[in-house]
ROKE-867807 format. One record per residue (C-alpha): residue in one letter; x, y, z. Coordinates in steps of 0.001 Angstrom, whole numbers, padded with zeros to 6 digits, always signed. Example, Ala and Ser with C-alpha at 12.3 -4.5 7.8 and 13.67 -1.06 7.14 Angstrom:
// ROKE-867807
A+012300-004500+007800;S+013670-001060+007140;
//
This chain:
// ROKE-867807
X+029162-009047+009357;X+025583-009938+009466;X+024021-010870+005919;X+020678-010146+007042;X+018425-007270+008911;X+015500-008637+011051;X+012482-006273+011486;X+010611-006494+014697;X+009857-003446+014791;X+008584-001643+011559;X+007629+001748+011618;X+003872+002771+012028;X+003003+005683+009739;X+000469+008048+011082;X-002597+008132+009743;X-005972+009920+010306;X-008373+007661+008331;X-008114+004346+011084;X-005418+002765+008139;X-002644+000730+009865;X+000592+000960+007810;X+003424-001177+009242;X+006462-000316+007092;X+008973-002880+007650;X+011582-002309+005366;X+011657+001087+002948;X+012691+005067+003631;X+010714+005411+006641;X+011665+002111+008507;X+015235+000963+007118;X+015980+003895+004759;X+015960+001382+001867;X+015351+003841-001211;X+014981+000773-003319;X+011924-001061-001907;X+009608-001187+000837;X+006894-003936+002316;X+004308-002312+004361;X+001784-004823+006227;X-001661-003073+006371;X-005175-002751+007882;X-008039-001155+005962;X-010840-000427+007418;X-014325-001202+006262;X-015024+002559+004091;X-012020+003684+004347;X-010604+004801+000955;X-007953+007543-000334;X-008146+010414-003262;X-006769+009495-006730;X-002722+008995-007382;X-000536+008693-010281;X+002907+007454-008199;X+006389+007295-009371;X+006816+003708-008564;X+005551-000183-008915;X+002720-001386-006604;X+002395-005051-005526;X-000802-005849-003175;X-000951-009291-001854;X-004480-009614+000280;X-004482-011558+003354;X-008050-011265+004063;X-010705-009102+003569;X-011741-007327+000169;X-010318-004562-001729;X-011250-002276-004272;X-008833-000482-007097;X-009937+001880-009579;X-006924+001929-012082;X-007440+004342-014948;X-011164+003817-015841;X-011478+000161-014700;X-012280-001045-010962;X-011485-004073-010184;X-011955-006417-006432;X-009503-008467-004805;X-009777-010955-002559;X-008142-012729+000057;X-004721-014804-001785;X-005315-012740-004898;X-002399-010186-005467;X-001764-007270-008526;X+000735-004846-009816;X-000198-001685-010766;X+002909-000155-012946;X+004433+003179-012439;X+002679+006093-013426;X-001176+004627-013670;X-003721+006590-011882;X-005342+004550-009744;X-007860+004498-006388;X-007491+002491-003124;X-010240+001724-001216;X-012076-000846+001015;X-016223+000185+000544;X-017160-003139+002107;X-017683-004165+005648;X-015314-006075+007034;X-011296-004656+007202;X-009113-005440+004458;X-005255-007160+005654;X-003046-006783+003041;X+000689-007121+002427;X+002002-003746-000407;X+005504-003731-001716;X+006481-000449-003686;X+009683-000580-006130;X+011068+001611-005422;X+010109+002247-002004;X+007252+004416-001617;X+007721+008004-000702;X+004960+010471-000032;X+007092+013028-002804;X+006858+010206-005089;X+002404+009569-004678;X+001516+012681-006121;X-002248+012051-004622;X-004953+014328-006200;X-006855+016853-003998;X-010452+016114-003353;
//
């Protein structure tokens, strides 16, 4: 018995807003209910409504900038900068600038869209 799962190919989640979500290991990709690791694209002014979700947020950035509004405070990360936004915090994503954003997201435990509970615009 293998002790291992290699992911070559993760599952792309649809989007409309030009985001690229690679989710290679989670609900959606591996069925994992305990984590997931999304690779992702932002592009330049792309950004999503307000969330308060049910689980941890890691963001590593590869390259590119990104912008999170968590409670009241917004603060910019750059490329080899990472954060953790805890359970329950309401908090923005967004990229206003002009180049795309690459970043690496882990969610514990693994994101589900039942679980975001994003605000309406």
């Amino acid at each position: 018995m293998k002790k291992y799962t290699l992911q070559n190919n993760p599952f792309v989640v649809p989007t409309t807003d030009g985001k690229l979500i690679e989710e290679h290991h989670g609900l959606a990709s591996t069925n994992n209910p305990n984590v997931s690791i999304a690779h992702m694209i932002a592009p330049p002014g792309w950004s999503e409504p307000f969330q308060t979700p049910e689980f941890d947020e890691y963001t590593y950035i590869i390259s590119g900038k990104k912008q999170f509004i968590v409670e009241e405070e917004t603060i910019v990360l750059e490329a080899g900068q990472s954060i953790k936004i805890e359970k329950n915090t309401r908090v923005q994503y967004s990229n206003p600038f002009e180049k795309a954003c690459e970043y690496i997201a882990i969610c514990t435990p693994a994101f589900d869209f039942t679980k975001v509970h994003r605000e309406e615009d």
